[in-house]
Structures are given as C-alpha cells and as structure tokens.
N, C-alpha and C positions, 0 to 999 in steps of 0.2 A: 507567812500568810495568816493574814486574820480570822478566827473562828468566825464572824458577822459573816464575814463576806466569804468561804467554804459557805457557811450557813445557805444564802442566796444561793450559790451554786450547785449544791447538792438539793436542795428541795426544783431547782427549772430543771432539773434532770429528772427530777419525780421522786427524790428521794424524802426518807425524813429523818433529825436528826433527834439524838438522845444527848442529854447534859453529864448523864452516867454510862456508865461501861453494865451491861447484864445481860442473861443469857440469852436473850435473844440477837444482840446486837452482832454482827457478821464482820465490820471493819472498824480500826481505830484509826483514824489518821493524824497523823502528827508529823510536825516540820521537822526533818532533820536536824537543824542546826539545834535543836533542844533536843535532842532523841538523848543524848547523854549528858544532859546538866542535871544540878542535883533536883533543880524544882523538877523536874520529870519522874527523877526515880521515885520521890518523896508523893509524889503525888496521890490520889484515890483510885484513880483512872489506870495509873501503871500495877496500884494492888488487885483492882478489880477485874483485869485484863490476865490475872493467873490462873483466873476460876473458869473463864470462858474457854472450852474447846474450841478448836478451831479457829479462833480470831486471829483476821488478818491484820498487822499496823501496816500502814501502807503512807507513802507519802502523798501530800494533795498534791502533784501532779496527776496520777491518778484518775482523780474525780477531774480534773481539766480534758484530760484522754476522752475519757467518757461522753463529757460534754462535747465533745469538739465531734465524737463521730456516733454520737447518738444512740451509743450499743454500750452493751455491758463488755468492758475491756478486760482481758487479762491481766490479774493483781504482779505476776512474778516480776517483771521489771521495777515494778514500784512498790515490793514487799521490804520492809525494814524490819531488824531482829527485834522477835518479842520477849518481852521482861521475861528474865530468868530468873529471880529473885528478890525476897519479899522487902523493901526497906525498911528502916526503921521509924518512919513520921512520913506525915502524909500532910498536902495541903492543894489549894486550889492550884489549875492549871483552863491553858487555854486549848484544850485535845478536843478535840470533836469525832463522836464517834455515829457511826451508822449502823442499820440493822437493814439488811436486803430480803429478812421474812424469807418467806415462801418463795419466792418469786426469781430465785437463782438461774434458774434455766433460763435460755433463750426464746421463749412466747415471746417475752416484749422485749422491744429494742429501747425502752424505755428502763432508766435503775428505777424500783420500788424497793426502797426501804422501812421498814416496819415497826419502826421504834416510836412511842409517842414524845412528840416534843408539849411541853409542860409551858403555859400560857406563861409571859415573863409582863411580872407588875413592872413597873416604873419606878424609880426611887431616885429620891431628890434628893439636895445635896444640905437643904436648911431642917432643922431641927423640927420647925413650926410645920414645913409641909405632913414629913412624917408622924407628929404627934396627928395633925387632922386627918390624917387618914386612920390614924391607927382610933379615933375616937368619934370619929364620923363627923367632924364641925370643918365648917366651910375652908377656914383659913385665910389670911387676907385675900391672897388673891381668889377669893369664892366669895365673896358676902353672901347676904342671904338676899332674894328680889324681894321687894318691897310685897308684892301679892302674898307672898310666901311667910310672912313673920306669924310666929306662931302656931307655922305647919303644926312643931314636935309636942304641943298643945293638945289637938284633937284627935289627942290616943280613943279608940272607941270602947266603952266597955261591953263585952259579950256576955250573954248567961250561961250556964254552963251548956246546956242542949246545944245552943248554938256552935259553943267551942265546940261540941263536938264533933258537930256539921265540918267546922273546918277544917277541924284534924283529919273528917274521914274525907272529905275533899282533896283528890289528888289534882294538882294543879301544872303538873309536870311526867314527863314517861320518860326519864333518865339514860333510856335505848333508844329513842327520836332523833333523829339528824337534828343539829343545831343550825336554825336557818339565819346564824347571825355567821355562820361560817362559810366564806364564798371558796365557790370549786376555784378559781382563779385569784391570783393577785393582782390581774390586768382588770380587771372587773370594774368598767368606769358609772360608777353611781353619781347622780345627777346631786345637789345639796337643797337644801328646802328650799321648797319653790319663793319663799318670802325673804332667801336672804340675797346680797348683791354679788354674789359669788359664782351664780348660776354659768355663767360662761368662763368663765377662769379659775375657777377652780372643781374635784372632786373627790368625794368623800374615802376619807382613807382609809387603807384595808394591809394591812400586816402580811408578813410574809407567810405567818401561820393563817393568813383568808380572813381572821375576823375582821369585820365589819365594825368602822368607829363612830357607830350611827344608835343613839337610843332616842326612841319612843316613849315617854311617862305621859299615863293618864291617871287624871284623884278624882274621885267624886263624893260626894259627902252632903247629902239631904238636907239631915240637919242643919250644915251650915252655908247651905246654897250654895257651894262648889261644885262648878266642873271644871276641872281645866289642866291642860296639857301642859307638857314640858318637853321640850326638842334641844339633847345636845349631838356635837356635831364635830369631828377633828375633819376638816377641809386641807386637801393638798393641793397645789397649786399645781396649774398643767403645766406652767412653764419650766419644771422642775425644779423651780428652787426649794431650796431645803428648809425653809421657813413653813409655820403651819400656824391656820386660823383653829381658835374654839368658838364654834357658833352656837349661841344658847338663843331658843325663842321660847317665849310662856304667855299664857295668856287662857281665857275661858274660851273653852270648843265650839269651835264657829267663828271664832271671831279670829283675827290676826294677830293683837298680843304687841305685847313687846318683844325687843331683841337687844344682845348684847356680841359682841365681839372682841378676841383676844387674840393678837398675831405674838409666836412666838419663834425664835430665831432658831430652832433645834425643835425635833422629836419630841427628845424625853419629858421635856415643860409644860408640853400638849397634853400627853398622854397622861401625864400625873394630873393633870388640871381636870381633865376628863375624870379619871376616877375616882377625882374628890368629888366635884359637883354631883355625880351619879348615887354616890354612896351618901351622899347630905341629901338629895332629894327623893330614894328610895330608901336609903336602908338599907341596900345590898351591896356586898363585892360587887363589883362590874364582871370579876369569873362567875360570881355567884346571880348573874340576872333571870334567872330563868325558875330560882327560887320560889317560894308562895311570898306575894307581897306582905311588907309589912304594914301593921293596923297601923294607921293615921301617914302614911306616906305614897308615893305615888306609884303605881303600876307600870312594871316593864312590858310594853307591848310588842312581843317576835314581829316581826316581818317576813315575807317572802320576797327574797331578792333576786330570785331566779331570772334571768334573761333581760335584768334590768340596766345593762352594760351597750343595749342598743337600742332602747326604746326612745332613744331622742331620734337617732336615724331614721328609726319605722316611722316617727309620726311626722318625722320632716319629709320624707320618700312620699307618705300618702297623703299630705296635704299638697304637694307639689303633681301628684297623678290629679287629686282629686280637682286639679283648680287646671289640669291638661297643661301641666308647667313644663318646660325645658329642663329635659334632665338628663340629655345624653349630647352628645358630639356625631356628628359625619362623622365621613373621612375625610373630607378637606379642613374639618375643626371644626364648621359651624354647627352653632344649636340644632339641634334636634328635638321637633316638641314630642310629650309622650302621648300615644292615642291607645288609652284604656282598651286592652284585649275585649271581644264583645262574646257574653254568656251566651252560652248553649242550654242553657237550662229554659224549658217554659216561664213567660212571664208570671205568673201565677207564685211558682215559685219563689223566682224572682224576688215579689214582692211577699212572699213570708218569710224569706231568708232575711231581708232587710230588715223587717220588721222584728225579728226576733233578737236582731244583733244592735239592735238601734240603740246607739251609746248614749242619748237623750233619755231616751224612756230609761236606760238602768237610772243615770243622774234622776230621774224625777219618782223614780219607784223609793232609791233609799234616801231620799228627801223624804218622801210621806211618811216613812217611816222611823221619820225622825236619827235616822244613820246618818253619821258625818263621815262622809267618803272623800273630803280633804284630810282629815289626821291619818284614814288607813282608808288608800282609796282600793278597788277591786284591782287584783294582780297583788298586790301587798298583801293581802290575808293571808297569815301562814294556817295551817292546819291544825296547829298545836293553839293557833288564839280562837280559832271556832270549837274547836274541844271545850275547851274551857270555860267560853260561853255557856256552853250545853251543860255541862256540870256545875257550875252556877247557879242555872234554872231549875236544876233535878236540886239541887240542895235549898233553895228556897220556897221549891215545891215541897221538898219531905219536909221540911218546916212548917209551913203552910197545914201540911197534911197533919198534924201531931200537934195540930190546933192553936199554933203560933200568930197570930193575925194582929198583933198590937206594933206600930212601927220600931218599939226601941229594940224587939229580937230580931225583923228581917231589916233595919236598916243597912246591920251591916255586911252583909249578904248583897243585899240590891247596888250598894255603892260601889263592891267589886265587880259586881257584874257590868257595872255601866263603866268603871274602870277599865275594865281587856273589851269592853264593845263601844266603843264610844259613842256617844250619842249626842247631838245638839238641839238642844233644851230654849236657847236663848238665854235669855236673862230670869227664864222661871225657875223655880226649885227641881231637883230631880227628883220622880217619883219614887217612891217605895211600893214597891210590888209584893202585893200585900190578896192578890185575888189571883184565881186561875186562869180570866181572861187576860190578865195582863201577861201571866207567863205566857199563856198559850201567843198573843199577840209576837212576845218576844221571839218564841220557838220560831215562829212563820219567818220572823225575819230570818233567825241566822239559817234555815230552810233556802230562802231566797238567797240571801249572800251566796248560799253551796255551789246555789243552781249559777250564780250569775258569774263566781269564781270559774267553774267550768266552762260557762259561753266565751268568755273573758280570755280563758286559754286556748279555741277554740279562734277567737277572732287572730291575738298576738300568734300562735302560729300559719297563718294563712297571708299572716301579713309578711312573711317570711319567705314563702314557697315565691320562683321565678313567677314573674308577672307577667307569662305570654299566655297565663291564664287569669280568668276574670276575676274580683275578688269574691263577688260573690259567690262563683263555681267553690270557690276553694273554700268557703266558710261553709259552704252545704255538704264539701269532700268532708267535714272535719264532723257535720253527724250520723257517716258511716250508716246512712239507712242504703237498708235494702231494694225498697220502690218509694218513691214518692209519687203518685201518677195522679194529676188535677182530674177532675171530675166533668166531663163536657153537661154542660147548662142545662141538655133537653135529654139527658139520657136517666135512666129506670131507675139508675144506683142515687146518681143523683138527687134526683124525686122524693125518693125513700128518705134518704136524711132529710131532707132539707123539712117534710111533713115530720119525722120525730125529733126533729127541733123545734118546730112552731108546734107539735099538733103535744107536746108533754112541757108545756109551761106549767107554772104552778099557778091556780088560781091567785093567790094571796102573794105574786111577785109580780113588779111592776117593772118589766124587762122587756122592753120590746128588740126586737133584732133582722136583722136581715143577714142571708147566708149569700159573702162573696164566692169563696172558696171551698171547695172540699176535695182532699186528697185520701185517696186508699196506700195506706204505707205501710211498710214490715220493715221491723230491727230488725239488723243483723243478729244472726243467731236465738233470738228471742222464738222462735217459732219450735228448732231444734231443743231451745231448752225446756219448752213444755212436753214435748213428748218424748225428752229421758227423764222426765218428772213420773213424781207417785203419780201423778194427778192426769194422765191420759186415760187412762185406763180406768177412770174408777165406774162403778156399777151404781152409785147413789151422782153420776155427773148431773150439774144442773149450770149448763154452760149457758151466760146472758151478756146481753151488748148495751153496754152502761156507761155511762156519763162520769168523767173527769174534768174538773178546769184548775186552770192554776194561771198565773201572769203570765206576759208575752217574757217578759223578761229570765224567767223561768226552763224555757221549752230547750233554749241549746244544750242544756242540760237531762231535759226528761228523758230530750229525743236519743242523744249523745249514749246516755249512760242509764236510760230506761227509768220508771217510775221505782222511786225507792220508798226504805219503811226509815224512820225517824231513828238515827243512832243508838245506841245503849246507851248512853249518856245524859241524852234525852230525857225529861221530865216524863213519866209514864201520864200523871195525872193531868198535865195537859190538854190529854186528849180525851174525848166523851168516851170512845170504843177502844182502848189504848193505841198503842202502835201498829199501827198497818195502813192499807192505803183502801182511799175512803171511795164510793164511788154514789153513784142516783140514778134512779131512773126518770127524773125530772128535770130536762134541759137547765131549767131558771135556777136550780139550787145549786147543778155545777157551775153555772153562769157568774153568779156572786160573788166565787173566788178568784175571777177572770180578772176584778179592779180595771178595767177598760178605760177609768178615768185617766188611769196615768200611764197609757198607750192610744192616745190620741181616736178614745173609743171602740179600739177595736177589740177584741177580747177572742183567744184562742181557747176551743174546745176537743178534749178527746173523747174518741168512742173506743172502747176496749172490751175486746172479747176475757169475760170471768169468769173461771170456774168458781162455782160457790159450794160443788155437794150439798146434799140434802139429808137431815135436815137442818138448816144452818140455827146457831147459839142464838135464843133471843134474849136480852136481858129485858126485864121490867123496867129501866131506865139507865141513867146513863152509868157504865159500866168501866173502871181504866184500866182490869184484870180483864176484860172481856179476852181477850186473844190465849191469856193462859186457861182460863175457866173453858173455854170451845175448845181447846186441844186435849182437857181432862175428858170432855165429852167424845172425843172422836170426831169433833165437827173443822170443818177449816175456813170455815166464817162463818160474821157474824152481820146479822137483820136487825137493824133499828127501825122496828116495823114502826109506819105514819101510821095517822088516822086516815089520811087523803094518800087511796094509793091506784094504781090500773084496773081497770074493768077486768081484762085480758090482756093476753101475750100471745105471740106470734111467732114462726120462725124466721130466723133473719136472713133467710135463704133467699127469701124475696129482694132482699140488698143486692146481694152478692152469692153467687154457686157453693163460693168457698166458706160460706155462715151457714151452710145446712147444718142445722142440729140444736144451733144457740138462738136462744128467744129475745125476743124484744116486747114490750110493751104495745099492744094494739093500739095506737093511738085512734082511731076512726070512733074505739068503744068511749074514751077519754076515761075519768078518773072518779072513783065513788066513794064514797064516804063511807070506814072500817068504823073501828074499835076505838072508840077514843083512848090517843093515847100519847106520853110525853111528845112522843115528836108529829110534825105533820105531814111527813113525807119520809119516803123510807130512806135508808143509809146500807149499804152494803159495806162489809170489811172483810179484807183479807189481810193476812198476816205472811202469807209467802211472795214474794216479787214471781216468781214460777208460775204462780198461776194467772199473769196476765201478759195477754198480747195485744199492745197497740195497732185496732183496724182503719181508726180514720183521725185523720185531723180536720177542725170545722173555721175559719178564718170568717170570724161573724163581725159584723157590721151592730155595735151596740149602743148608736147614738141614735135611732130613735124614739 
C-alpha cells in the first residue's frame, strides 16, 4: 500500500501525517511484506522509532478499520513487532507514521493526529526547471509577459529612515491562521471570473487544504503602474487528472490579458505554478505571506471561507428573487417558490434593505476609487486590512518626521495600494504625501470593516431555511435589542425630527426631511455601561449627540456597535486622535452620511454620551488628544466651535428613559462664542463604554 494514498486516508479520517518518526508521533505504519527487508531495518524511520516510548507499528489495515467505522479502533490486531535493534546505515523508506496528540480518548469518534505534515514543493525531472526555480528566472516554459519586461529593473531605492519604516513595519503575525489554507479539500472554488473554465473546472486545493490560487498586485508611481497578476492551477470537475495553469495580468480595472497551460499530471502544474509565482514576487510560494519584495508584485491573502457555495446561494436567490421554480410536488410537477412574507414593520423593512443594498456597497467603493473586482467584499482577509492600516501609520510617521518630498513616501504609498487595490484608470497612482489623503484612506479600509461585517451578515442569512423572509433574517443577523418605528404624530417623534431641522448649521447647505425614526437598544450595550467606571461618576455630564456615517456602514455599527480606529491605525490621521467623534449639529454629522451614493438617503444616529466634566480642550487640532485627557483625568475631549447652542435641555422631553442627558435647546438656536479653529463643536470619546445608541434617523437628503 502506497504512503500517497495511507496519506488520503489518514488525513478523511481527521488524521495528519509526519514524514519523520519523533516524539510526539503515537503510530508507524508500515506494510508487512517489508516489515523485514533490509531497506526497513536500514532505514531513519526504524532508528527513529527506538527513541519513541510507546510507538505503536501497526499495519495499514488498521487505518482502513478505522475508516470503515468511523471510531478510534483497537491497535492489538494490527500491531506488528517493533525494532529491536539499531542497524547499521540508514536510508529513505516509504513508512508513514502518525501522531494521535492529545486526543487518544474516545471524545471524538473522529482519529486527530497531531503531527505537522511539512508543505511538499514539486520537483521536476529537467535540469532547467530546477536551476529556475532555484534562481527565480522564468524558464522556458514561464517567459516573461510582454507587460512585464523589465519588472527586475525598477528595484526602488529607499533612504535610510524610510528602510527603517520598513523594517519596523510588520507585515505579517506568524500565529494568524493562514487563510490560503482551506478547512476542507472538497472546498469547491469558483476560477476567475474572466477565464473559460468557470463551469468545468475548480481551483485546486491539496490534500494539505492549500489553496492554488495567488493574488499579485505592483504599483509604482513613478512609472504609472498598476496592475495585477492572477495565477491559477484549475482541476477539472470531470475528474480527469489533467490540470490547467491559468495566468491573467493586466492594469486594475481593466481585464488584461490571459494565458493558459493544460498539463497531463499534477506535478508540471504545480512546478509551473511555483516558478511563475517566485518570478513575479520574489517569494517561495511557502514563503507568500512574507513582506513583499522592492520592485516585484504583492501577494494578496484572501478570505475563502464559505466560498465552496456561493455559486448555489446566488443561484437559490436569483431564482426566489425572480419567484422561480425550484421545488417538485409530489406527483413531480414544478412547484413555484413564494417568498415567506416579513413580520417585521415596513419601515423597517425598508432600512434593512437599505442598509444591505449590494448596489450602494458596488457604488460607495467605486467612489472611493476601490477595485472590488481584484478583492471583492467576502474575500478580504483580515490580515490584508491590517496591513492596509500599518501602511498608513507608517506613511503617516513619515509624513510626521517631516518627510513630504515623493522620492521617500513613494515607496511606502506603492505598497499600500499594492495589499489595497485601487483603480486609478489610466492616471498615475498617487503619493500620499498629506494627511487628508491618509485620513481619506483610513475611512476607506473603516468602510471596507464595516461593509466585510454587513457582507457576513447578508452570506449567512442567505443560508438560514427560507420559510423565513430574507429580510427577517438580515435584521436577526443585527442582534438588536428593540428596533421600534416612531408613529408620525407622536411627542418622541416631534422632538427629533425639530433637533434635526431646528440644529442645522448655518454655513451647511443640507436640507432633509425625516422619513423614519426608530428608538433602538444593542444588545448588551446598555448592561455594558452600567458595569462601566462611568455610571456612577459624580462630575456625569450625560448628552444626546449626533453620529453619521454611510448607509453602507450601519450593518456593522449596529451589528458590532460604534468602534475606536485599530492600533494600527495612523494616530495623526485624526484631528482629536482615536476615538469616536460625535456633534451637536445635525448638518455636520449629516456630511459624513455621502447620501450621494445611497440614492440620497443618508442614515443618522442619536447616542446617549457620557463626556464628564470637565472635558480636555485643546487649542487646536490635537492627535495625542485622547492620551493627554487621560493624564488630566478627563474622558473626553471638546473641540469647542465658535458657532455653538444658546442652551440645553433635558432629553427627558424625548423619551422617560433620557431623564438626566441634555440636548441642545434648539427653539434658543445657536450664538456666536470665542472665535475659534473650528466652527462647531466636536465631542470625543475614547471608550466604546461610554456610548449607547438611542435612535436611528432614516432622512430623506435630496432636497
């Protein structure tokens, strides 16, 4: 019996296998009929198997036992003698041994062995393969694409500061799950959408889970590049044992060209694969998760979680959504499907829709110049929004340290639009070179966060039995606690709808009309303020303040509450550093709403804040503010306007449950302070604890 094929069978039983014999490993198995030739005794495997206590050799019948009834089988039938003595030469053998770990008991009727198996390169049988791999040149069969000539040319040169940036930049957390390794080997991945293989073939994934699918993005200012690289080992449904290499390249956004190479076996694939990978990065292909190398292309992670049915989901709900045939009687005929109908208020309804609306995502990271064809949402791994974010904090501490000439943050800005792809067109890519451009950036991969979360939030709803509505189930997935619409002609009503017209800011030209308003409580968000410092404090100075952010944003806020920007995070990004920003003047949270690219409507929160008094003020814009108010004892901070309320009121008049937190007298309107940097005030807090979302406002912002 073959070690490949033990191999297979020991890892569908949950096992894993080791190439060496060492002490953690629990069984050796090996064929009888070689249990006594000399290549056995002479082996490493029969010396290494003297040291190990307790190892059982066992014959693979065995592991068939096992397989056959699902449970951890007793070894004594199929125990064979173990080496009793040390030979004298050693050399390769084909024994395969296993490591059962921990996991010896009967908990699971599943074998867990615990041994790491060690990624296996490929190796060719011509001279030339192997020289090009071992020196990173193409090889015949690799040339170089025509786009490409000259990549190994535009090595960048760095100044020393800058290398320093890089070095302290960690681009990698080497204890992070690797998201190019799938929990399954049935894991059916779809192949790029631009190649002709989409229905007949799928991307292949090793017995060891990886994934033979890379990602390259380059960018490069200077010499007006962007542009991807997509390779690709394609397995064929049909199970033949032949396998495509699909290569597509081209500048981002655009389609590109393509290449393809069928080869009659595995290993020609997989070798071909790690050549092209290692000429167009610069990395092992074990080694992709490395820091990119200068002048070559960026390996970009993926998230491939749950992407083995997403062709089903969206065939499923284009066939509900179009009320298509998609069941059987019982006498056989069609059966059409008739969408289960929500319970939810219409209101609702339509802010759920609204918030999930896969249009507005496509046209929010359009404007923001994000290409969500190279890495659309669901694909963002975690580990490539990190890295974003450390990008921007390292071009920001650049920036900061008085760097502002393109030739030190060129190369800085090129990796970043490298791991975040962006489509540019045919114009040059920018150098980010100011801190509204960081800042600009930050919002995005903010938005990406928020829109990764709605994203998971829709793919599992799309999941759940459908004798419930989809909608019900995308609203189950933000875990709020009340959502309750606001009747038209009632007090609570009234109240908001006058401090959202009646605290506009003079100097915005934002007119709006209030469809909806909902009085909502997260889960647990209520609980967590009052096992907070901050119930109890004796300087409380509790106020009901204005938040906006995009519609696309909210499955997220609501999901997983309003958060403070990463550590990763460029501090200097922000005016007041990291924390979450709030106003007492509708139009200035209004702004952040971009209504433009949600078909006008723009989502507003009202959040009960504690601020204590009396809160940090800096003299102007401040990006230590959050650590400098905590040396004060203070736990926020006032970015006092010049234009700010007459008075304040309590918001008891809202609602019973706002006794105590004030609101802005709108009837008194707004008077003219201290002149001073800003013209309306800013609140910040630096704990997510000290807020609780009271109302959601679903305004109407197209007149």
């Amino acid at each position: 019996m073959r070690t490949a094929y033990l191999t297979k069978e020991i890892r569908q039983i949950g096992g894993r296998v080791s190439r060496t014999v060492h002490s953690k490993c629990t069984h050796l198995i090996v064929d009888p009929m070689e249990l006594w030739t000399l290549e056995y005794k002479q082996s490493p495997k029969f010396v290494a198997a003297l040291l190990v206590p307790g190892l059982k050799v066992v014959s693979p019948w065995w592991v068939k036992e096992c397989l056959k009834k699902e449970a951890w089988v007793d070894e004594t039938p199929y125990l064979l003698p173990r080496p009793t003595s040390t030979p004298d030469a050693a050399s390769g053998t084909a024994d395969t041994s296993v490591n059962q770990g921990a996991t010896t008991s009967r908990r699971s009727t599943r074998l867990a062995a615990a041994a790491a198996a060690s990624e296996a390169t490929p190796t060719g049988d011509s001279t030339q393969a192997k020289r090009a791999l071992d020196d990173g040149s193409d090889g015949n069969a690799n040339g170089k694409d025509d786009h490409d000539k000259g990549d190994d040319k535009t090595k960048e040169v760095q100044s020393d500061a800058e290398s320093r940036l890089v070095k302290k930049l960690k681009l990698d957390d080497p204890k992070k799950k690797d998201d190019q390794k799938a929990s399954s080997t049935a894991l059916n991945l779809a192949p790029d959408d631009q190649s002709p293989f989409i229905k007949t073939h799928r991307i292949y994934v090793d017995d060891d889970g990886l994934i033979w699918d890379a990602a390259l993005n380059q960018t490069n200012s200077k010499n007006n590049n962007n542009k991807f690289y997509i390779i690709q080992i394609l397995q064929p449904l049909s199970g033949s044992k032949s396998m495509t290499l699909w290569c597509r390249w081209g500048r981002v956004g655009e389609r590109g060209q393509n290449s393809q190479t069928t080869f009659n076996a595995l290993d020609p694939a997989t070798r071909a694969f790690i050549l092209k990978f290692r000429s167009k990065s610069g990395l092992d292909w074990k080694n992709r998760n490395d820091p990119p190398k200068s002048g070559k292309y960026t390996f970009i992670e993926k998230n491939y979680e749950d992407s083995d049915d997403e062709e089903d989901d969206d065939a499923a709900d284009e066939s509900k959504s179009k009320g298509g045939k998609t069941g059987k009687d019982n006498d056989g005929s069609d059966v059409e499907h008739v969408p289960a109908e929500s319970k939810l208020p219409p209101e609702v309804q339509e802010f759920v829709s609204l918030i999930f609306d896969q249009g507005h995502f496509q046209s929010t990271m359009a404007m923001m110049s994000y290409d969500a064809n190279k890495l659309p949402l669901g694909k963002l791994s975690k580990r490539t929004l990190k890295n974003g974010f450390l990008l921007l904090k390292a071009i920001a501490e650049a920036l900061a340290g008085g760097a502002r000439t393109p030739s030190s943050l060129e190369s800085l800005s090129n990796q970043y639009f490298s791991v975040i792809p962006h489509a540019f067109g045919r114009n040059r890519p920018p150098i980010l070179n100011t801190t509204e451009m960081i800042q600009k950036e930050a919002d995005l991969l903010d938005t990406l966060t928020d829109m990764e979360i709605a994203t998971e939030i829709i793919k599992v709803a799309s999941k759940i039995d459908d004798s419930v509505n989809l909608i019900d189930r995308q609203f189950a997935g933000l875990s709020l606690k009340e959502m309750t619409p606001l009747d038209h002609t009632s007090n609570e009503f009234i109240q908001l709808n006058d401090y959202l017209t009646g605290s506009r800011g003079q100097t915005h030209h934002i007119s709006y009309k209030l469809k909806h308003a909902f009085r909502i409580e997260r889960e647990g968000e209520r609980e967590r303020f009052l096992n907070s410092p901050y119930a109890n404090l004796k300087n409380s100075d509790r106020r009901l303040l204005w938040h906006g952010s995009r519609t696309t944003n909210y499955g997220g806020i609501l999901s997983q509450g309003l958060r403070i920007a990463p550590p990763e995070a460029p501090v200097n990004g922000y005016m007041f550093g990291k924390g979450v920003y709030f106003a007492d003047v509708s139009t200035k949270s209004a702004g952040y709403c971009c209504s433009y690219s949600s078909a006008s409507i723009g989502i507003l929160l009202l959040c009960e804040v504690e601020l204590g008094t009396p809160m940090y003020e800096p003299n102007g814009a401040d990006s230590q503010a959050g650590s400098r108010a905590k040396a004060e004892g203070k736990i926020a901070t006032l970015g006092r306007g010049s234009n700010v309320p007459k008075g304040w009121v309590d918001a008891g008049r809202v609602n019973e449950s706002l006794k105590g937190v004030r609101m802005p007298d709108v009837s008194q309107g707004h008077e003219e302070g201290n002149p001073n940097f800003l013209y309306y005030n800013e609140y910040i807090v630096y704990d997510v604890a000290q807020i609780q979302q009271r109302y959601v406002l679903y305004v109407d912002m197209s007149m």
